[in-house]
C-alpha positions in Angstrom: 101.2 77.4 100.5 99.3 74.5 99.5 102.4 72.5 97.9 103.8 73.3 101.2 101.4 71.8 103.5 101.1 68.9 101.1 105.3 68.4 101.4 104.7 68.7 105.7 102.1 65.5 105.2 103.8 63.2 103.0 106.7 64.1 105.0 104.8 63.1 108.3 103.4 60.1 106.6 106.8 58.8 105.4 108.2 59.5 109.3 104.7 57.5 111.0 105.2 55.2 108.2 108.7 54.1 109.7 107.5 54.6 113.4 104.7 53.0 114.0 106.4 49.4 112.5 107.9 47.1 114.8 109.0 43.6 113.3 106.3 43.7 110.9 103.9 44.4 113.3 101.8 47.8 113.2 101.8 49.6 117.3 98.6 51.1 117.7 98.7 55.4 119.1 96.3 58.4 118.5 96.9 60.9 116.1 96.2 64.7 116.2 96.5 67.4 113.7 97.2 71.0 114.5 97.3 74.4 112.4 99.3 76.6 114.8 102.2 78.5 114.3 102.2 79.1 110.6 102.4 75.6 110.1 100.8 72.1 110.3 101.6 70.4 113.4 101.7 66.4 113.5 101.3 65.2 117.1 101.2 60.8 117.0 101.1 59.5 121.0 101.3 55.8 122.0 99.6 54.5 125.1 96.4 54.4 126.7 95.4 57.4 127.7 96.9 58.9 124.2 93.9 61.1 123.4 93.7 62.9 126.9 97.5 64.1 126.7 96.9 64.9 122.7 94.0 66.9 124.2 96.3 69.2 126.3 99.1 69.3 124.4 97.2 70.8 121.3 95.2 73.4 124.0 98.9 74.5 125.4 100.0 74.4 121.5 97.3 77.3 120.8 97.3 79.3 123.8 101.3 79.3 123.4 100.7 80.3 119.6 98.6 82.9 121.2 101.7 84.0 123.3 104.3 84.2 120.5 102.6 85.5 117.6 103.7 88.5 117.0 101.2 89.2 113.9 98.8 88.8 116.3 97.5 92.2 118.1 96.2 90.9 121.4 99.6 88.4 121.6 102.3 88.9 124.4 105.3 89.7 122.3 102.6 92.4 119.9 101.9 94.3 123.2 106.2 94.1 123.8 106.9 95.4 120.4 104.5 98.4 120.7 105.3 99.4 124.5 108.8 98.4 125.0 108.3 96.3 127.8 106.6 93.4 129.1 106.7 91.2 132.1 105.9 87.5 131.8 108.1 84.5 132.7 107.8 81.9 130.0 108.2 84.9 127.4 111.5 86.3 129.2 112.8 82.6 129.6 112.5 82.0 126.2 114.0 85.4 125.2 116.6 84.4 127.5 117.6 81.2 126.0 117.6 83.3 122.7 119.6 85.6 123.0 122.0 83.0 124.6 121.9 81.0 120.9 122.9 84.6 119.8 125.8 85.4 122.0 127.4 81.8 121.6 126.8 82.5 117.6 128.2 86.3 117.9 124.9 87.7 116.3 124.4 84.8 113.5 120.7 84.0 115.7 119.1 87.2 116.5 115.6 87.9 117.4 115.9 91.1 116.5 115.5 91.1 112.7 111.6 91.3 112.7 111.9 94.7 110.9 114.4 93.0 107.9 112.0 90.4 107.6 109.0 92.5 107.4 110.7 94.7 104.5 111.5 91.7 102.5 108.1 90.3 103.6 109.1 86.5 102.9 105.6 85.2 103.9 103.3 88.2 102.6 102.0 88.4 99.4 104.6 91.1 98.2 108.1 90.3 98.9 110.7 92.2 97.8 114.3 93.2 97.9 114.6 96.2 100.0 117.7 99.1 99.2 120.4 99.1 100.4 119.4 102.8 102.4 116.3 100.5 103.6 118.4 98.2 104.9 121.0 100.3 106.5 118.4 102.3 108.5 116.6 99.1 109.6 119.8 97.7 110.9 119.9 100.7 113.5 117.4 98.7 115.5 118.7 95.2 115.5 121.2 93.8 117.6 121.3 91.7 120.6 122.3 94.6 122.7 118.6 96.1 122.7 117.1 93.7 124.2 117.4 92.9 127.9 115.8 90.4 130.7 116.4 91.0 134.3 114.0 88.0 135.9 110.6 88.5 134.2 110.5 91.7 132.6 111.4 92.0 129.0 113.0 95.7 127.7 113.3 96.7 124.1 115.2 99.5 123.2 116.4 101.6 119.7 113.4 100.9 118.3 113.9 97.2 118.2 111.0 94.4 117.8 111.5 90.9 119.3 110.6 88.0 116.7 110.8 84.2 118.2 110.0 82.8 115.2 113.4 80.9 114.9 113.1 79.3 118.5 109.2 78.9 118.9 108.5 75.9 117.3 111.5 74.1 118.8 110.2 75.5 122.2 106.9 74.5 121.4 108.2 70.7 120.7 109.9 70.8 124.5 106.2 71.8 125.9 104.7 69.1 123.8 107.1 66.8 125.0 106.6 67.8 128.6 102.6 67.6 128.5 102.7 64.6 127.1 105.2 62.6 129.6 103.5 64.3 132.4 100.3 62.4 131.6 102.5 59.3 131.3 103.0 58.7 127.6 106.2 57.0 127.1 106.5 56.6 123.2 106.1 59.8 120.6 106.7 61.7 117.6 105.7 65.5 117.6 106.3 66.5 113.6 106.3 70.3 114.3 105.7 71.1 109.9 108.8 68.7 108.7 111.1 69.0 112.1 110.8 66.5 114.6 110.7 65.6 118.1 110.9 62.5 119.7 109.9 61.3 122.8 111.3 58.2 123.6 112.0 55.3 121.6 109.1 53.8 119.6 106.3 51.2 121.4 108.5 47.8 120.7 112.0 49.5 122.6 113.7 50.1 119.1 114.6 53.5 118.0 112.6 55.7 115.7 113.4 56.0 111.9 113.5 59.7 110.4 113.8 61.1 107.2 116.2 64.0 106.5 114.7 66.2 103.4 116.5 67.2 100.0 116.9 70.3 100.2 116.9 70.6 96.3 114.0 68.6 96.3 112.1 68.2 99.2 109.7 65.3 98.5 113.2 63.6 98.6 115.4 62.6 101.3 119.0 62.8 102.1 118.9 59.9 104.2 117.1 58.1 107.2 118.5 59.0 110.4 118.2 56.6 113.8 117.5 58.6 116.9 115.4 57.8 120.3 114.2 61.0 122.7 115.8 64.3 121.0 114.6 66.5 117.9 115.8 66.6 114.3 115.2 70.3 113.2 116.3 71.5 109.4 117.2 74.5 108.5 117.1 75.2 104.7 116.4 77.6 101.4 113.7 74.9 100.1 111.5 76.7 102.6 110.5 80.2 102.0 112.0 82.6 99.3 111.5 84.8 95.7 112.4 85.4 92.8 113.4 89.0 91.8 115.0 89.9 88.4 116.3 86.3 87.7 117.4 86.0 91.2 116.7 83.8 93.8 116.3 85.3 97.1 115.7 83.0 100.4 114.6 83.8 103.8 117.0 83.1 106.3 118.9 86.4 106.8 122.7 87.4 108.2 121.6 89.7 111.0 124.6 91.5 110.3 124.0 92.3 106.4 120.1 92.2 106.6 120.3 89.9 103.4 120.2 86.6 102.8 122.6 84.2 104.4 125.5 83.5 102.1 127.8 80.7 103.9 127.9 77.9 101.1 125.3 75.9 102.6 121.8 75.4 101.4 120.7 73.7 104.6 121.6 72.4 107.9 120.2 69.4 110.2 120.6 70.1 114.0 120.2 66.9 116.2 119.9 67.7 119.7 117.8 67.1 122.7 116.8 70.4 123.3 114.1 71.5 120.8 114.4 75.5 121.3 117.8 75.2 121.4 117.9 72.7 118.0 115.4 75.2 116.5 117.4 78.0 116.8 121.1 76.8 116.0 119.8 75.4 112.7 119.4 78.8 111.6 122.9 80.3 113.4 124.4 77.1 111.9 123.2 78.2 108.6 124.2 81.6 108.8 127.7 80.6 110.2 128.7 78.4 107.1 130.4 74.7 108.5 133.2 75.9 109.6 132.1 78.1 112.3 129.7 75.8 112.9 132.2 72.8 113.8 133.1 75.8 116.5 129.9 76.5 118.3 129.5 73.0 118.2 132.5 72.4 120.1 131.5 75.4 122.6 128.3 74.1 122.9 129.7 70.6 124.2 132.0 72.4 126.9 129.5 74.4 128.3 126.2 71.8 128.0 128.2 68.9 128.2 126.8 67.4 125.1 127.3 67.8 121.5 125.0 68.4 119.2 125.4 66.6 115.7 124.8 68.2 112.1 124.5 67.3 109.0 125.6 70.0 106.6 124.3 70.3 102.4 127.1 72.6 101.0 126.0 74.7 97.5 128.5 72.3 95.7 126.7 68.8 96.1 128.2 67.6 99.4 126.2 65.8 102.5 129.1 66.8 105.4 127.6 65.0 108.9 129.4 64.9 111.7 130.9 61.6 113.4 128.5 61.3 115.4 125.7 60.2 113.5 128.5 57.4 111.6 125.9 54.3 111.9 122.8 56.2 112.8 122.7 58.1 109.4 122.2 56.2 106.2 122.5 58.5 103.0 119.9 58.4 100.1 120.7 56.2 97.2 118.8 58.4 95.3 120.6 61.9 93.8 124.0 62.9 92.9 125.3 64.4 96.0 128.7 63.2 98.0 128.3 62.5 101.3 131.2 62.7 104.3 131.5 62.4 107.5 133.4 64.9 109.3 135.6 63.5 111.9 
């Protein structure tokens, strides 16, 4: 844990490093950090009255952590999981946009899997690989079908437990975002633990400068990406995982198997302007493999009427990014990988 929190500042320092300089010249903003959501939370705002919107976007960052978590027995989505049923609008708008991400993704984000990733118990101090008659009999109770939300009330059914860990933070970034424009703050970065939203461009009208991690290495980067007012969210098996009888076991799972993802990538970079929606298709990208990916991508533009852009690391040393990002992404001299742009 403490290597990881280390990795989330130098990677927030190397990303405020590159912000905060215009043309030599160093743009004064307030920074705040916040422990919320399993993670450490970077918040750097630019403009005078910087420290009141830092103020409520970290008191909306907790009492929203006090929403979501569902470890947490007096949260919104604990009292869902034990009666069945809740009613609250934020919490059956998010669900909502979930288990949209799902359909589009036929299954590959699901909400659903809390009880496959409390078996393998990825974040306790115990995991382990469950059997396969574990994981068949947990699989009974996920699905997107046992869930449903008609206007605010939230129904689970089949035994099934709703975990928004794969869209929260994302959401979270779209609320800090919100707060902090609302209290007229025109320049941000809102690191949420190594993803990134952006709120504007930087003080000085130029855009922001983010790095894209190494998966095989994360205290490297890919890249440096160029981007203005949208979030870079990564998706990878650097982040959580085991080690079980010389095998390596990560923690983003295939719904549909209850195991861990096996699509030939070892992580994906959604860039999109929508941080829930970035949040959760870097982990149905993942689970999809590139290909399929390509696909939703293409959906997505159809039915949004933008396109998201990814950047793909395959198991066999490539850096696949989409054409999108041609000029805006500038690969790593550092490493061995190959890097492509997908046209």
């Amino acid at each position: 844990m403490a290597r990881r929190i280390l990795m989330i500042f130098l990677a927030a320092a190397l990303v405020l490093s590159l912000a905060a300089c215009g043309g030599g010249k160093e743009v004064p903003g307030e920074t705040r950090t916040v422990y919320t959501m399993d993670t450490v939370m970077t918040l750097t705002a630019y403009g005078e009255s910087s420290a009141a919107a830092l103020d409520a976007a970290e008191e909306m960052l907790l009492a929203l952590d006090a929403k979501l978590d569902r470890h947490s027995p007096s949260s919104l989505v604990s009292a869902l999981d034990r009666d069945g049923r809740a009613e609250n609008a934020e919490l059956a708008a998010l669900t909502d946009a979930a288990l949209h991400v799902g359909a589009l993704s036929d299954g590959a984000f699901d909400p659903t899997v809390a009880p496959l990733l409390d078996a393998w118990d990825f974040t306790g101090d115990a995991p382990r690989v469950p059997t396969e008659t574990e994981l068949a009999s947990l699989l009974a109770c996920v699905g997107l079908e046992n869930i449903t939300v008609e206007g605010s009330t939230i129904t689970l059914q089949n035994g099934a437990q709703l975990d928004l860990g794969g869209i929260a933070k994302g959401y979270a970034g779209d609320r800090v975002r919100t707060v902090l424009a609302e209290r007229g703050i025109e320049s941000a970065v809102i690191d949420l633990g190594g993803d990134v939203g952006l709120l504007g461009k930087k003080p000085d009208g130029s855009d922001w400068r983010i790095a894209v991690k190494d998966p095989a290495e994360p205290s490297r980067f890919l890249g440096v990406l160029t981007a203005a007012d949208t979030f870079v969210v990564t998706s990878g098996i650097y982040e959580r995982g085991f080690e079980e009888n010389g095998v390596r076991y990560h923690h983003i799972l295939d719904p549909k198997t209850g195991r861990p993802a096996e699509s030939g990538l070892v992580s994906v970079t959604v860039v999109c302007t929508d941080g829930a929606w970035a949040d959760a298709l870097s982990t149905a990208c993942f689970v999809l493999g590139e290909e399929k990916s390509l696909a939703l991508r293409e959906t997505l533009a159809a039915e949004k009427g933008n396109r998201i852009e990814l950047i793909f690391v395959t198991d066999d040393g490539r850096v696949r990014y989409t054409d999108g990002l041609s000029g805006r992404f500038a690969p790593s001299e550092e490493g061995e990988y190959r890097y492509e742009v997908i046209a």
